[in-house]
ROGUTOR-308411 format. One record per residue (C-alpha): residue in three letters; x negated, y, z negated. Coordinates in steps of 0.001 Angstrom, whole numbers, plus 500000, padded with zeros to 6 digits. Layout:
<atom><residuo>ala</residuo><u>X</u><v>Y</v><w>Z</w></atom>
...
***
This chain:
<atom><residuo>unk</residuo><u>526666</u><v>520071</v><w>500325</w></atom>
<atom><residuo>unk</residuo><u>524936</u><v>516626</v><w>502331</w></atom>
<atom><residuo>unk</residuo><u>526992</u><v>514940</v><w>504347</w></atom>
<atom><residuo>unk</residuo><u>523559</u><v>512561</v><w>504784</w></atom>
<atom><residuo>unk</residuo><u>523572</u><v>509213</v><w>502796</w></atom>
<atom><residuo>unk</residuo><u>521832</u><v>508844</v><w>500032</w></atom>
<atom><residuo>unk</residuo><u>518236</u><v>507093</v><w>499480</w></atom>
<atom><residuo>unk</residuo><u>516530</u><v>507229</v><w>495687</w></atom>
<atom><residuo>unk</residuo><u>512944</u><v>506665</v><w>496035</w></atom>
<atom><residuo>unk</residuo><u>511106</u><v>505409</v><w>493083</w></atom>
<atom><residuo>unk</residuo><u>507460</u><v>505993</v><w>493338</w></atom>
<atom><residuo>unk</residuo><u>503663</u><v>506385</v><w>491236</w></atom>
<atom><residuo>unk</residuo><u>500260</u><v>504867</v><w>491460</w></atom>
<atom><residuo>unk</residuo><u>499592</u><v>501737</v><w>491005</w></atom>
<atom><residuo>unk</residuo><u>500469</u><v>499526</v><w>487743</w></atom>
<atom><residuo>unk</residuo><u>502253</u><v>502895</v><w>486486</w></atom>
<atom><residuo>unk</residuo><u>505447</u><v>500108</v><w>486140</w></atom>
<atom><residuo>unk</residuo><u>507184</u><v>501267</v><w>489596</w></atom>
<atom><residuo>unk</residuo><u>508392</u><v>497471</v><w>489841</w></atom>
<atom><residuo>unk</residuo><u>510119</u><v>496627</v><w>486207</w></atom>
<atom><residuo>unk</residuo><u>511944</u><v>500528</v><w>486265</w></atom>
<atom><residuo>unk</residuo><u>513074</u><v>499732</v><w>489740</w></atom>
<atom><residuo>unk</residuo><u>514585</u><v>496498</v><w>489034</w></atom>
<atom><residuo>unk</residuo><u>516695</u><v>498250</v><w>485754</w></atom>
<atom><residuo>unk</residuo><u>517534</u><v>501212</v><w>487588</w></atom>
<atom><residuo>unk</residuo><u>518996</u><v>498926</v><w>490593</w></atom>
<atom><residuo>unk</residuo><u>520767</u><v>496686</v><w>488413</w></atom>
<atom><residuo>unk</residuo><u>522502</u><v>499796</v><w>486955</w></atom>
<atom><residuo>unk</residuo><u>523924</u><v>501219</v><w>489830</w></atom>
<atom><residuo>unk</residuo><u>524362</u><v>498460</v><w>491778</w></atom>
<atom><residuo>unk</residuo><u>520911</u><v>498633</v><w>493926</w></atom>
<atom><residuo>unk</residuo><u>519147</u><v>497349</v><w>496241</w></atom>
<atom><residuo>unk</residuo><u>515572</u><v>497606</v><w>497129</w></atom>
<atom><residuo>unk</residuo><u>512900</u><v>498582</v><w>500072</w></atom>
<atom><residuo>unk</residuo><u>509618</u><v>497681</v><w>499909</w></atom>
<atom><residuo>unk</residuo><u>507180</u><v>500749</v><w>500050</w></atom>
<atom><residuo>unk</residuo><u>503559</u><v>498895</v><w>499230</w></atom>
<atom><residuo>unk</residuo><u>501447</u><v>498180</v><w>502433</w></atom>
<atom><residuo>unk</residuo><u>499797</u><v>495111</v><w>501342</w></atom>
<atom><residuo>unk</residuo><u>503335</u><v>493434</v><w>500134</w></atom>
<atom><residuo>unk</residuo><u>504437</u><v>493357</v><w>503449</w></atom>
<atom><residuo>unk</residuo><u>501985</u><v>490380</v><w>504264</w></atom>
<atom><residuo>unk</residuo><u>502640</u><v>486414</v><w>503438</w></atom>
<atom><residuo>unk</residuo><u>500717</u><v>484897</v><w>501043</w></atom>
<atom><residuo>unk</residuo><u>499393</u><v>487427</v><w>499171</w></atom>
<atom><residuo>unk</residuo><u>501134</u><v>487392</v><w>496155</w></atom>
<atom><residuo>unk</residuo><u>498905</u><v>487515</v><w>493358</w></atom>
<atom><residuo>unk</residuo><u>496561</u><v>490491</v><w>494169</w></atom>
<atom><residuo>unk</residuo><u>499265</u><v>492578</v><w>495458</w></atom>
<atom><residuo>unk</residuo><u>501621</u><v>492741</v><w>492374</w></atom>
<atom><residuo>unk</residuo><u>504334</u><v>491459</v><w>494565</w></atom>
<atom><residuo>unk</residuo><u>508045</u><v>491230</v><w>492516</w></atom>
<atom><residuo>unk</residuo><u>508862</u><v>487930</v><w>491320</w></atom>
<atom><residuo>unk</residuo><u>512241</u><v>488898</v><w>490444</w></atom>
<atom><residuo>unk</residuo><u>513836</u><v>488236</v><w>493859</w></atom>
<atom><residuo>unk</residuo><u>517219</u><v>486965</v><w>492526</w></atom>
<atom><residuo>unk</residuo><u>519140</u><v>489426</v><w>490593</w></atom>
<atom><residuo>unk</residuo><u>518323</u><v>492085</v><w>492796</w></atom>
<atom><residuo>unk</residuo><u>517695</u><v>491864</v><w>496741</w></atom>
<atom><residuo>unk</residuo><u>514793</u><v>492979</v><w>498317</w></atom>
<atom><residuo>unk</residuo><u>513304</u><v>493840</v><w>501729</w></atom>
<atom><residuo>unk</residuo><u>510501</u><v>494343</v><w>503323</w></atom>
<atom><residuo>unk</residuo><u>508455</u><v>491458</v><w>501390</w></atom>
<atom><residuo>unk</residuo><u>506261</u><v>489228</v><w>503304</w></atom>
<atom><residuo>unk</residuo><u>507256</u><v>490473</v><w>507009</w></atom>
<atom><residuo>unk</residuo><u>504168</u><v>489268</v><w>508815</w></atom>
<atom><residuo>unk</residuo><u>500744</u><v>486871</v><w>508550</w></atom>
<atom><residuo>unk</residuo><u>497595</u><v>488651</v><w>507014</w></atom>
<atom><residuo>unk</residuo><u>496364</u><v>488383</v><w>510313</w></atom>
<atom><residuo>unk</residuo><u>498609</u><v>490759</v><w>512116</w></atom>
<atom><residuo>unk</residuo><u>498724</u><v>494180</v><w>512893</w></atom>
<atom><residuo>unk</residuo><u>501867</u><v>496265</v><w>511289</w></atom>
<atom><residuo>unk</residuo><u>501716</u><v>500356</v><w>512212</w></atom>
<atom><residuo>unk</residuo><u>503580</u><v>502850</v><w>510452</w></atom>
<atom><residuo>unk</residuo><u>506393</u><v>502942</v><w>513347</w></atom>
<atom><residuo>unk</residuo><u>506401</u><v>499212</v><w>512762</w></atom>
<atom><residuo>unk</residuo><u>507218</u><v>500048</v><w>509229</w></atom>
<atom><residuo>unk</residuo><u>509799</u><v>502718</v><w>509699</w></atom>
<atom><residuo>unk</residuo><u>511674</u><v>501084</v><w>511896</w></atom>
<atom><residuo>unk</residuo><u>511999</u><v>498386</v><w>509646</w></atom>
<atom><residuo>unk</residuo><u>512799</u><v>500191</v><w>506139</w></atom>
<atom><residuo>unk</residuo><u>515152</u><v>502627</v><w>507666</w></atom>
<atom><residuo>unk</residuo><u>516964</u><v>499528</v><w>509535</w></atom>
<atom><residuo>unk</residuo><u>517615</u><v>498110</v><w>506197</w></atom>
<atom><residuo>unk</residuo><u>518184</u><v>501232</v><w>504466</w></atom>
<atom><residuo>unk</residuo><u>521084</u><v>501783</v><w>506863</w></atom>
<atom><residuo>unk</residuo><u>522181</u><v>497443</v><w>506409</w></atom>
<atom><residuo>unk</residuo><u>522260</u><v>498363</v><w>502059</w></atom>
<atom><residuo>unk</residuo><u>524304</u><v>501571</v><w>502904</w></atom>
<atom><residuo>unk</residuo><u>526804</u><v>499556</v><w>505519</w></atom>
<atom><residuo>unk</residuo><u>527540</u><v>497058</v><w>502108</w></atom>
<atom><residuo>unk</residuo><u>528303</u><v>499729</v><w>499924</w></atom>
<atom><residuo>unk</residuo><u>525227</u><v>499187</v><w>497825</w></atom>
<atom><residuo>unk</residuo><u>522812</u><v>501506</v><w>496922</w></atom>
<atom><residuo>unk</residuo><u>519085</u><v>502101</v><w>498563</w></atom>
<atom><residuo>unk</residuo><u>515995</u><v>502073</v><w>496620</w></atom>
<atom><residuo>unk</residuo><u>512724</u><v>502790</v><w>498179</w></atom>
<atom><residuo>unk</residuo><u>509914</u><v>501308</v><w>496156</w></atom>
<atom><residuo>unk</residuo><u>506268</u><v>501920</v><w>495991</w></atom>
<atom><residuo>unk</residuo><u>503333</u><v>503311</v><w>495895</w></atom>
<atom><residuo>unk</residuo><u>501864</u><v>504101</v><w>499477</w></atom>
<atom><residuo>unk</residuo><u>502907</u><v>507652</v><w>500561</w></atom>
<atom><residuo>unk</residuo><u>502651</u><v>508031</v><w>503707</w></atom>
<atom><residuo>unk</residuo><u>505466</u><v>505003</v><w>503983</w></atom>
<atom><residuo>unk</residuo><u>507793</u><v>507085</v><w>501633</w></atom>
<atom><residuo>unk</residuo><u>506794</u><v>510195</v><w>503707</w></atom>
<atom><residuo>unk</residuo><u>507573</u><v>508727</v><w>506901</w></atom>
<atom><residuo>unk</residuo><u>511156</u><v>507480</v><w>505355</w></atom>
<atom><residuo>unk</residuo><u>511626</u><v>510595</v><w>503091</w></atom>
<atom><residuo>unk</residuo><u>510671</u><v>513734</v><w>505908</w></atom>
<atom><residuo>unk</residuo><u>511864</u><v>511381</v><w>508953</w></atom>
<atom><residuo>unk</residuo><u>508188</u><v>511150</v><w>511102</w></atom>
<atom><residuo>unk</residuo><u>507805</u><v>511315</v><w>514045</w></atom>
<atom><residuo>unk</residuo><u>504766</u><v>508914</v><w>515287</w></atom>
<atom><residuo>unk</residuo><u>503112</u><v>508902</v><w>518120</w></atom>
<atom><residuo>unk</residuo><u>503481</u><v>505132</v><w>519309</w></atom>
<atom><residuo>unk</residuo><u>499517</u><v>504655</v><w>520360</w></atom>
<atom><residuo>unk</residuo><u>498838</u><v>500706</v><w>521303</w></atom>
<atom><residuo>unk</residuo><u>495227</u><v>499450</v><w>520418</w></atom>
<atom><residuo>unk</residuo><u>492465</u><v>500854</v><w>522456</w></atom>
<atom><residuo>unk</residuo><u>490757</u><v>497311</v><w>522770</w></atom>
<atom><residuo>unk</residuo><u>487072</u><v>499071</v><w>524018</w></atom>
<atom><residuo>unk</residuo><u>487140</u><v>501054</v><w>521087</w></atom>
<atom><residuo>unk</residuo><u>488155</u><v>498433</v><w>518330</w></atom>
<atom><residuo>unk</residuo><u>485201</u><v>495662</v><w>519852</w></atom>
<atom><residuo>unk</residuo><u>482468</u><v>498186</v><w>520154</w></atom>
<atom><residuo>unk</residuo><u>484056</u><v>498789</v><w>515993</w></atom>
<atom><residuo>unk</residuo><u>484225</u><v>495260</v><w>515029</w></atom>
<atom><residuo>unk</residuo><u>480796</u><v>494556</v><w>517108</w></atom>
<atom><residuo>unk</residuo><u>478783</u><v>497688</v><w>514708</w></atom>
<atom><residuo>unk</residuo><u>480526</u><v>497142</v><w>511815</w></atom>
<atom><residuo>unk</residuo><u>478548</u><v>494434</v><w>510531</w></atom>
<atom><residuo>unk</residuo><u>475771</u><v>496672</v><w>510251</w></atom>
<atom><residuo>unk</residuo><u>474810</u><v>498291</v><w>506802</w></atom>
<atom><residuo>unk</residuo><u>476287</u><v>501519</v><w>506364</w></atom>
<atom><residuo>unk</residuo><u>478062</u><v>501396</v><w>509760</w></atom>
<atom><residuo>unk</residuo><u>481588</u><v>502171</v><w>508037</w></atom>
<atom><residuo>unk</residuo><u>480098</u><v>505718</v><w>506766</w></atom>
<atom><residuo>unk</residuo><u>479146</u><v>506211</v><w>509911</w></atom>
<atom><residuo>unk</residuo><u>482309</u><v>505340</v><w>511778</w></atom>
<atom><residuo>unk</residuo><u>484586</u><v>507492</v><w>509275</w></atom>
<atom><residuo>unk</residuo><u>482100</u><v>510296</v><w>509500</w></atom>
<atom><residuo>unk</residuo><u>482585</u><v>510591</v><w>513273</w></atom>
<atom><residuo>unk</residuo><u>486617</u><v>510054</v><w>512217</w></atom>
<atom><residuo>unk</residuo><u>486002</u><v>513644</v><w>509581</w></atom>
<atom><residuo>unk</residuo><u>483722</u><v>515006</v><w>512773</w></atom>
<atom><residuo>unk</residuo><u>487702</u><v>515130</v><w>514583</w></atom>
<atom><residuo>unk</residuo><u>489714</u><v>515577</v><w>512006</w></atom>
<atom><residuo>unk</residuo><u>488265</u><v>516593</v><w>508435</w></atom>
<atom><residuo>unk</residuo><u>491920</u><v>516497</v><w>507631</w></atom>
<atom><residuo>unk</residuo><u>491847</u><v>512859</v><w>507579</w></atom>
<atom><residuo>unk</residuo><u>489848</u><v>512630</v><w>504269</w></atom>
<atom><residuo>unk</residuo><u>493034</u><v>513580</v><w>502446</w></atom>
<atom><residuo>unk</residuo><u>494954</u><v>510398</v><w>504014</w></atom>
<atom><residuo>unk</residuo><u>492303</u><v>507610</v><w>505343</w></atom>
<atom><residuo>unk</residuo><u>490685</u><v>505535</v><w>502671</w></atom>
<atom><residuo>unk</residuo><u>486717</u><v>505373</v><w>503672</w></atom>
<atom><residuo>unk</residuo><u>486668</u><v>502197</v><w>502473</w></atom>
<atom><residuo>unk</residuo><u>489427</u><v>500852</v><w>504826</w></atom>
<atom><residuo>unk</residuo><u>487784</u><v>500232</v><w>508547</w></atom>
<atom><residuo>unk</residuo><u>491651</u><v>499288</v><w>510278</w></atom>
<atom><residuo>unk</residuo><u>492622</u><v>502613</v><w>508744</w></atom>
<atom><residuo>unk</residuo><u>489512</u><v>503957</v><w>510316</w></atom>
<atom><residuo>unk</residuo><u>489996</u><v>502482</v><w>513492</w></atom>
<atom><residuo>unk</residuo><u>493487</u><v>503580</v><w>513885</w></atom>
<atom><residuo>unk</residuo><u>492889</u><v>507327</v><w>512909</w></atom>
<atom><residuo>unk</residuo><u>490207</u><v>507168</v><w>515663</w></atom>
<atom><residuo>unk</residuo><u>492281</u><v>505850</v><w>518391</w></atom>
<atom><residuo>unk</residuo><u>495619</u><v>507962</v><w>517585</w></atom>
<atom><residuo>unk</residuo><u>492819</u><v>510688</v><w>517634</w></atom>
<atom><residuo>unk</residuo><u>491513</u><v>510118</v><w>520744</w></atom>
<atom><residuo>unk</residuo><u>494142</u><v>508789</v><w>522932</w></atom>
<atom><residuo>unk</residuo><u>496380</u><v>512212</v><w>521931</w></atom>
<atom><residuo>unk</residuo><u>493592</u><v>514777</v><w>521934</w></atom>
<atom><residuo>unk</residuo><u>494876</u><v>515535</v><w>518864</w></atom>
<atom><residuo>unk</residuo><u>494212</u><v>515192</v><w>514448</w></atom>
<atom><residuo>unk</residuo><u>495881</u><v>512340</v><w>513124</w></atom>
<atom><residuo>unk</residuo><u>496091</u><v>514139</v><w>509931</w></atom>
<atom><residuo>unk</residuo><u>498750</u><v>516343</v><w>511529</w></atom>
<atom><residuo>unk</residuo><u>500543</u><v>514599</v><w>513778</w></atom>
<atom><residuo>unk</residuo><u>503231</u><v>513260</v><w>512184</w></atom>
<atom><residuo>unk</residuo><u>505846</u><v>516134</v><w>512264</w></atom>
<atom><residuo>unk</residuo><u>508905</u><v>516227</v><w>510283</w></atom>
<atom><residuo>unk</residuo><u>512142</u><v>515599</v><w>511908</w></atom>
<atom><residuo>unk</residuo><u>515768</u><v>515746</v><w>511320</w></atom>
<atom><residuo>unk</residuo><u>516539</u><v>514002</v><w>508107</w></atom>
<atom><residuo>unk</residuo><u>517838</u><v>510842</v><w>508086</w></atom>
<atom><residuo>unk</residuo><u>519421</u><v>510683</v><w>504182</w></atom>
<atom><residuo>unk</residuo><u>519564</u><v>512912</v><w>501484</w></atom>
<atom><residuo>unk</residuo><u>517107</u><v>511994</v><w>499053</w></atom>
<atom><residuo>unk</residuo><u>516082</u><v>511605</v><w>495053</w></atom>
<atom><residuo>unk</residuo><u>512623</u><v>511426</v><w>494876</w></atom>
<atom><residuo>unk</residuo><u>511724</u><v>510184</v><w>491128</w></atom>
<atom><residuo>unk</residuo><u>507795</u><v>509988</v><w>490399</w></atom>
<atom><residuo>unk</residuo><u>506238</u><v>508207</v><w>487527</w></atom>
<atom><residuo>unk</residuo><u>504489</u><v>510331</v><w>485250</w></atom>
<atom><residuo>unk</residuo><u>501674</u><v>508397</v><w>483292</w></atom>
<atom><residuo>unk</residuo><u>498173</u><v>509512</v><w>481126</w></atom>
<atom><residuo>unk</residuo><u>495554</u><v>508503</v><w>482855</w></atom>
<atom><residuo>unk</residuo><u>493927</u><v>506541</v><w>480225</w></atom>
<atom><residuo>unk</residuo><u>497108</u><v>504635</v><w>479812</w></atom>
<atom><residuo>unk</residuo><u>496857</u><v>504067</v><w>483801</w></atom>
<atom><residuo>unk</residuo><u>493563</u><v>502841</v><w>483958</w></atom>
<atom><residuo>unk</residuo><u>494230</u><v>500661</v><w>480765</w></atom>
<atom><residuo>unk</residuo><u>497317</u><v>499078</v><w>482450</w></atom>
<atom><residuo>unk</residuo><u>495270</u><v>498891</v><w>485610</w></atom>
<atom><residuo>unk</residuo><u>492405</u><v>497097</v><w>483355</w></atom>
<atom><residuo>unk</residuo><u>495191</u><v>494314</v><w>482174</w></atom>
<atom><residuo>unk</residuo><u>497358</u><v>494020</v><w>485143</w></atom>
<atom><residuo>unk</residuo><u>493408</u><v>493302</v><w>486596</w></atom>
<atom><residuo>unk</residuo><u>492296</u><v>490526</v><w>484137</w></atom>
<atom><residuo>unk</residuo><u>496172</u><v>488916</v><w>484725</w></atom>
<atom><residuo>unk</residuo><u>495519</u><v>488159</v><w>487916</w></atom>
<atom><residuo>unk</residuo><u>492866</u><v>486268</v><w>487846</w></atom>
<atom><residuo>unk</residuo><u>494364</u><v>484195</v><w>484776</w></atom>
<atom><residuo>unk</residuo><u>497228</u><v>483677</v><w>487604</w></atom>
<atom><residuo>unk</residuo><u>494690</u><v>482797</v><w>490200</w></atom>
<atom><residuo>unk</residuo><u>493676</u><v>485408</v><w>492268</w></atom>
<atom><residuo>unk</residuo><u>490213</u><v>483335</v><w>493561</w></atom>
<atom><residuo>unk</residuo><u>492409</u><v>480264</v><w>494036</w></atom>
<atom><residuo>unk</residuo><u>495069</u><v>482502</v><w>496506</w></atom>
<atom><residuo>unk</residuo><u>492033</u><v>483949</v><w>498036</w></atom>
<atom><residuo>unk</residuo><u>490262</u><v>480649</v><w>498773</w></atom>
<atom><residuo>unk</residuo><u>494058</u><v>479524</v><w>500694</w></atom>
<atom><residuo>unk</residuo><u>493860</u><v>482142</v><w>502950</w></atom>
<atom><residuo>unk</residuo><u>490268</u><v>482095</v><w>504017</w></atom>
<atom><residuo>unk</residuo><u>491074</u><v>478467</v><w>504452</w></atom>
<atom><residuo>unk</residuo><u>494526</u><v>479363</v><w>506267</w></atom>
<atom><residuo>unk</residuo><u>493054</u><v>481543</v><w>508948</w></atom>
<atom><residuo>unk</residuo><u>489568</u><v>479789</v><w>509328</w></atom>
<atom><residuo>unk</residuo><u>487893</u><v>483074</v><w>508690</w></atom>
<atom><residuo>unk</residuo><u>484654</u><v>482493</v><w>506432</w></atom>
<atom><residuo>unk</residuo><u>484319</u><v>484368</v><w>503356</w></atom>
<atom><residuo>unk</residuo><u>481686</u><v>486950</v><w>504181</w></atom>
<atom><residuo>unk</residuo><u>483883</u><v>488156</v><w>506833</w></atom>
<atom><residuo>unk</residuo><u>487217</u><v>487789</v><w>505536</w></atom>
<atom><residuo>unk</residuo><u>487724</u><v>491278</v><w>504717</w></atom>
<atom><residuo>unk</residuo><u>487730</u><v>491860</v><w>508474</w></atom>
<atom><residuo>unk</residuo><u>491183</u><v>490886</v><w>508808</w></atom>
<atom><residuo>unk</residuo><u>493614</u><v>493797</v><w>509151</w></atom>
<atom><residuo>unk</residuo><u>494972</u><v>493336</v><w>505066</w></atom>
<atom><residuo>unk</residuo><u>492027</u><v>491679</v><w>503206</w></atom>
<atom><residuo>unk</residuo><u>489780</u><v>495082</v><w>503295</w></atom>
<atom><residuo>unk</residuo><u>492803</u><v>495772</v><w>500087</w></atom>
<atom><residuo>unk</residuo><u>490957</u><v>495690</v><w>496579</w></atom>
<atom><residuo>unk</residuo><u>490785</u><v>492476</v><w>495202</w></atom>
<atom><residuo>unk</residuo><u>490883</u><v>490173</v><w>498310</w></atom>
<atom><residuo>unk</residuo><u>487699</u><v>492194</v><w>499343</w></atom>
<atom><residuo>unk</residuo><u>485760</u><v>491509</v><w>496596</w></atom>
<atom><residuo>unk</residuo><u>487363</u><v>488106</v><w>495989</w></atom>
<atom><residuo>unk</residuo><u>486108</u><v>487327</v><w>499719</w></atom>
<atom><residuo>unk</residuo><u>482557</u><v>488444</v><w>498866</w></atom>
<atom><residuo>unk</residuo><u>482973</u><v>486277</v><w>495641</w></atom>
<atom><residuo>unk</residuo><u>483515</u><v>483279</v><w>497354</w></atom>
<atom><residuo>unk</residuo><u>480493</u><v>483758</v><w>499821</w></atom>
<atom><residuo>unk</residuo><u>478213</u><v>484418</v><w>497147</w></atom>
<atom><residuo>unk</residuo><u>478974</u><v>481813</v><w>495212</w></atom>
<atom><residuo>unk</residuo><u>477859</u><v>479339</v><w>497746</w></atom>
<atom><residuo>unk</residuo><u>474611</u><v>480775</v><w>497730</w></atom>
<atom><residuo>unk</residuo><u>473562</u><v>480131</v><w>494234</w></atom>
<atom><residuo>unk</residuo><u>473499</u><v>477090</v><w>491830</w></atom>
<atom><residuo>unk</residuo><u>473175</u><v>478363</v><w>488814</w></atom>
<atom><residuo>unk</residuo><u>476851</u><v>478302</v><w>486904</w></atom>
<atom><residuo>unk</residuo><u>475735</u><v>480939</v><w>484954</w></atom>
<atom><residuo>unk</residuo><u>474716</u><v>483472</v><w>487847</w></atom>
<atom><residuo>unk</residuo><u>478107</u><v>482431</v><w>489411</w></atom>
<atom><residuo>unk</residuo><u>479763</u><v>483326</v><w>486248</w></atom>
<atom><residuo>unk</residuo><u>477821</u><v>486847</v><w>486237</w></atom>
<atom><residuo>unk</residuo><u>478743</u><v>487324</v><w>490077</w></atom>
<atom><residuo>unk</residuo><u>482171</u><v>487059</v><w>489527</w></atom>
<atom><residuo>unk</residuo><u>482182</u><v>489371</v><w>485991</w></atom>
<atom><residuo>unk</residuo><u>480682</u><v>491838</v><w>488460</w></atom>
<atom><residuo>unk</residuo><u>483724</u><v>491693</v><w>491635</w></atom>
<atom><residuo>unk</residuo><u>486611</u><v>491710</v><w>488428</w></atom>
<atom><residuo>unk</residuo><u>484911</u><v>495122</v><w>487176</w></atom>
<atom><residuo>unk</residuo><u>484804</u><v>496421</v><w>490929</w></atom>
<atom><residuo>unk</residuo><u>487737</u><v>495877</v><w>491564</w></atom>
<atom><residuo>unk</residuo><u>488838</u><v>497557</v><w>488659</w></atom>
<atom><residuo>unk</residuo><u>486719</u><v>500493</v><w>488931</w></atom>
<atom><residuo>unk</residuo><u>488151</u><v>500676</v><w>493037</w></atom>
<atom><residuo>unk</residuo><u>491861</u><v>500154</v><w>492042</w></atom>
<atom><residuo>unk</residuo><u>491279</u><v>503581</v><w>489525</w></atom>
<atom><residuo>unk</residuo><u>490103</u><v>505717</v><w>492235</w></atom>
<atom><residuo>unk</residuo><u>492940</u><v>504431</v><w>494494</w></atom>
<atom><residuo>unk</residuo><u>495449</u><v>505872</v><w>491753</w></atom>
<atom><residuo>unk</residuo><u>493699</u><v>509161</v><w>491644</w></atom>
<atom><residuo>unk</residuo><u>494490</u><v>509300</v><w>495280</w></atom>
<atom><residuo>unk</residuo><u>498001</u><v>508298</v><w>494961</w></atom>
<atom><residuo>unk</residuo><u>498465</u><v>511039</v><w>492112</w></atom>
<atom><residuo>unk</residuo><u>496563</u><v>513686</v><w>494874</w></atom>
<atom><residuo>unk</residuo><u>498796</u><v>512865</v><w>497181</w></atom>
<atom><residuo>unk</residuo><u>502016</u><v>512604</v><w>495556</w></atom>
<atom><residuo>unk</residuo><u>501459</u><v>515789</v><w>493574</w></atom>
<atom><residuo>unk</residuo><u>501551</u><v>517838</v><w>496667</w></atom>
<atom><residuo>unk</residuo><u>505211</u><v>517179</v><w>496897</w></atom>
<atom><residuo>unk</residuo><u>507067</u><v>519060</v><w>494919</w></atom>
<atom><residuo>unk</residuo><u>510226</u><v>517529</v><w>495646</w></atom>
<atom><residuo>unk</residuo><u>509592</u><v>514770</v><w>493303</w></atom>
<atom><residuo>unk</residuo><u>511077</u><v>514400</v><w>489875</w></atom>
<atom><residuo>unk</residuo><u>508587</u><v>513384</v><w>487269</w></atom>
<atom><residuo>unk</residuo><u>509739</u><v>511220</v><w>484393</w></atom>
<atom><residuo>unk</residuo><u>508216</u><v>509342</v><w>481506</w></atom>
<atom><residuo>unk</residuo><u>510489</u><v>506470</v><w>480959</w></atom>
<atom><residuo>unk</residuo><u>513875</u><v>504677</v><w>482039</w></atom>
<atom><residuo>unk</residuo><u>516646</u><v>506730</v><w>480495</w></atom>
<atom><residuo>unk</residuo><u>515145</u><v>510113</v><w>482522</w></atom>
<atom><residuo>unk</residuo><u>515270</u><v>508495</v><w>485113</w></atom>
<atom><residuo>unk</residuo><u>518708</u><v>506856</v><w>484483</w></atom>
<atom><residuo>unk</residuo><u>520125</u><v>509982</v><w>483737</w></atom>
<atom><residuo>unk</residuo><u>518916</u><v>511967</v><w>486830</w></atom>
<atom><residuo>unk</residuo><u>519752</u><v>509502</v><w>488998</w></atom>
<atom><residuo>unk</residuo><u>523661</u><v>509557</v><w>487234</w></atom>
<atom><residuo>unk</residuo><u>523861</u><v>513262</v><w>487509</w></atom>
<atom><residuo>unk</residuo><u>522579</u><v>513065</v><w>491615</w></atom>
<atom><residuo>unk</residuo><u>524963</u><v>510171</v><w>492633</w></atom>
<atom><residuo>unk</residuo><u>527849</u><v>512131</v><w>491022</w></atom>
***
């Protein structure tokens, strides 16, 4: 039997409901909860990250850590969630690691061990410098495949810091970022419970969770922070978060609009960036699923009370 303590991780694609079965599973057995969503960790982005808004009844970390402007690495990252893992477990409460980005969970879950690369600063302005250039991303995460073809399976192509970094971790340790995060000792003993949702009922909650946001004001959020950092819209997704889906094409939103007149035509662009970032936010769950699938450590459940009562039977 473990001797570890004990970690549950709740985890699924995106709007799959990871936050509202978190916060009732917490509640029940006296819980507290770990951010595991990349883009929550920055300030000010709220509205087109999903971030909780229950913050009261049960305690979080890991919520709006550092500016959108910032860099944050995955040893930044675990560091920080297993330091206040270890703070929940020292209070007698009970750990919850929430989200949706797996190679935070992984990192957590299998104890990685990361190579601690700094920035190669040649590298990331001859990047930034070509980038501007149509079809220069392709390019850049073909020569990233060229290295390590395994990096398809956990670099977004659409994601040039992700790009960057793969490259650099690449280069500067002669070796595939895709495989070198080995697995160390474990650090806790841990419940791994998945969300198991149709896919047309994902993509429909996606559709809705889509169309809330910008009722709650996802162009107004967007227009604060291009104002906040001084960064003008056509180039806003340059900043190490806003290449995420929905600041992106908010960003692109707000520097087309300038360019026409016509209401109508503004009306149409922005009809256009809501549907992409639908359509983007789908394929991101299909890679969430791909990747979490491969685990078969994870428990797969369709509701609350599985979940409830497979977390009861564990803890006992």
């Amino acid at each position: 039997m473990s001797t570890l303590p004990k970690l549950i991780v709740i985890l699924g694609p995106t709007a799959s409901g990871k936050t509202s079965l978190s916060l009732e599973l917490a509640k029940k057995f006296k819980g507290e909860i770990v951010n595991a969503d990349s883009r929550q960790i920055y300030k000010g982005m709220d509205i087109g990250t999903g971030k909780v808004v229950d913050k009261k009844s049960v305690k979080h970390y890991l919520l709006d850590v550092i500016d959108p402007d910032e860099e944050f690495t995955l040893v930044d990252y675990k560091k920080k969630a297993v330091a206040a893992i270890r703070d929940i477990l020292k209070r007698g409460k009970t750990p919850f690691l929430v989200g949706g980005t797996g190679l935070y969970i992984q990192a957590i879950v299998d104890n990685l061990e990361i190579p601690a690369v700094p920035p190669n600063k040649k590298l990331r302005a001859q990047f930034e410098k070509e980038i501007k250039k149509p079809g220069a991303l392709a390019k850049w995460y073909k020569k990233l495949l060229k290295i390590d073809p395994g990096a398809a399976f956990v670099v977004d192509k659409n994601n040039p810091r992700r790009i960057i970094r793969a490259l650099e971790v690449c280069l500067a340790t002669g070796r595939q970022f895709s495989k070198l995060r080995e697995k160390g000792e474990p650090l806790f003993e841990v419940l791994q419970i998945g969300i198991s949702i149709p896919r047309k009922k994902l993509y429909e909650n996606i559709d809705r969770r889509v169309d809330q946001m910008m009722k709650d004001g996802l162009v107004t959020e967007t227009k604060k922070l291009v104002k906040k950092f001084q960064v003008p819209s056509s180039k806003f997704q340059e900043l190490p978060s806003m290449s995420g889906i929905g600041y992106k094409e908010m960003g692109e939103y707000l520097g087309e609009k300038l360019k026409v007149k016509s209401e109508k035509l503004r009306k149409k662009i922005l009809e256009n960036k809501i549907q992409e970032i639908k359509w983007r936010t789908h394929a991101y769950a299909r890679r969430q699923m791909t990747w979490f699938r491969r685990d078969k450590r994870i428990k797969w459940i369709k509701n609350y009370k599985e979940a409830k009562n497979k977390i009861g039977k564990w803890l006992k």
